[in-house]
TORNU-80741 format. One record per residue (C-alpha): x, y, z. Coordinates in steps of 0.001 Angstrom, whole numbers, plus 500000, padded with zeros to 6 digits. Example, Ala and Ser with C-alpha at 12.3 -4.5 7.8 and 13.67 -1.06 7.14 Angstrom:
REM TORNU-80741
[rec [512300; 495500; 507800]]
[rec [513670; 498940; 507140]]
//
This chain:
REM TORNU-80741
[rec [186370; 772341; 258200]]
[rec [186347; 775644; 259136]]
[rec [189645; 777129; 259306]]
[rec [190658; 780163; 261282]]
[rec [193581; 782503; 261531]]
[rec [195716; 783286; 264995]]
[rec [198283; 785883; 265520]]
[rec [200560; 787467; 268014]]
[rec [203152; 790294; 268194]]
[rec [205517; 789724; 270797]]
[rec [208449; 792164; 272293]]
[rec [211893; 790634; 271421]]
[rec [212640; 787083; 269464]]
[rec [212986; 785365; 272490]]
[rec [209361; 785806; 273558]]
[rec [208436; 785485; 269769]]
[rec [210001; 781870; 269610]]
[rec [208411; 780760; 272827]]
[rec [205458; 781732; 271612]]
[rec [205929; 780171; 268716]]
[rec [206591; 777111; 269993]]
[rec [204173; 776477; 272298]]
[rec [201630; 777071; 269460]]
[rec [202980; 774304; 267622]]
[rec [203195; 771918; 270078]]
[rec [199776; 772534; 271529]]
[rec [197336; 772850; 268490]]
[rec [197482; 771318; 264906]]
[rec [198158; 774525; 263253]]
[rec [200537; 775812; 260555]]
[rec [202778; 778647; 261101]]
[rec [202122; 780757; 258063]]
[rec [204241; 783649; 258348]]
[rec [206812; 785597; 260772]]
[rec [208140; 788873; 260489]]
[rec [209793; 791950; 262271]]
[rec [206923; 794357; 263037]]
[rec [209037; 797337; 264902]]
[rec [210979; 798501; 268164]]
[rec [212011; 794992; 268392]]
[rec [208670; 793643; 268419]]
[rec [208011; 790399; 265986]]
[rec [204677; 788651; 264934]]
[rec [203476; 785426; 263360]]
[rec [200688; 783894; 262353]]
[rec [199188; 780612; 262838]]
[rec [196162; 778920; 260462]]
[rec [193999; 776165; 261626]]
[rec [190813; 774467; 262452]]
[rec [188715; 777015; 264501]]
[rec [189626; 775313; 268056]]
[rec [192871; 774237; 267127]]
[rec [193753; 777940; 266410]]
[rec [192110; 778597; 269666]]
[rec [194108; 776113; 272412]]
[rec [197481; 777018; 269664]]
[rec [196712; 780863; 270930]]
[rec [195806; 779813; 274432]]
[rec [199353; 778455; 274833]]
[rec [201617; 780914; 272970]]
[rec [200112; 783718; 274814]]
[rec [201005; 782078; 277910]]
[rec [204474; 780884; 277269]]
[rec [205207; 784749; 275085]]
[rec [204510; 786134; 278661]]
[rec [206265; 783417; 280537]]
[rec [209592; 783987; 278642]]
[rec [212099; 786079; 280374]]
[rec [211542; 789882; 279568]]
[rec [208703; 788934; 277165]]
[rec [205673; 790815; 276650]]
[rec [203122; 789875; 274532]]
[rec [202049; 793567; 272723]]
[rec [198674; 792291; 271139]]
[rec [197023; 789554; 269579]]
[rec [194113; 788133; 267432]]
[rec [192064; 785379; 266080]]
[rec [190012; 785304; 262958]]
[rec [187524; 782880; 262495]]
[rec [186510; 781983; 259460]]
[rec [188854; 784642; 257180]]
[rec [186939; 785624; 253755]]
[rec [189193; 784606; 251101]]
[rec [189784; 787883; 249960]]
[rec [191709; 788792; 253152]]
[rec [193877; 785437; 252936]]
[rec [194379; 786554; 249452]]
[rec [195802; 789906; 250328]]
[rec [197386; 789600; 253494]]
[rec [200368; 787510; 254245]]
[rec [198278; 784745; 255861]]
[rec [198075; 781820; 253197]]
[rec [199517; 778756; 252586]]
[rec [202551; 779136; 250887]]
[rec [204737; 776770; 249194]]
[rec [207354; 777060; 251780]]
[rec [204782; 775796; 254782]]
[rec [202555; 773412; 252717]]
[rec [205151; 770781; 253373]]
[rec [204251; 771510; 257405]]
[rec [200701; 772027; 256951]]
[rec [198126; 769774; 259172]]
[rec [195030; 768474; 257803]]
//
């Protein structure tokens, strides 16, 4: 199954978390990773099936925005990442998420 990579940078953990959430509860994806990007803007990434990633992104955007004094600052999807960028970035499956990862 193809798998594809989704992710958003958000203004303030509020927003960040909605986001967040909504991904999670919308798609089956994996949250991969989550970090402080700067100016109190955060970012995470998501890892899926192609259209999973897709409705997961869909969602988060939506509730990022919807959050009080959220913004969502920019986002992506990656279908189909070469394994040399999953390799180098921080976008894999980890040991700490494979216990959460969906199939």
């Amino acid at each position: 199954m193809p798998q594809a990579v989704g992710v958003i940078e958000a203004l303030g953990f509020p927003a960040t978390l909605a986001a967040a959430d909504a991904m999670l509860k919308a798609g089956r994806v994996t949250l991969v990773y989550f970090d402080k990007a700067e100016r109190g803007n955060f970012y995470i990434a998501i890892r899926g099936s192609v259209s999973e990633v897709a409705s997961a992104m869909a969602a988060g955007l939506e509730a990022g925005e919807a959050c009080f004094g959220g913004k969502i600052m920019t986002h992506y999807t990656v279908p189909n990442p070469p394994e040399n960028i999953v390799s180098v970035l921080p976008i894999h499956y980890t040991d700490q998420v494979e216990a959460f990862r969906v199939y």
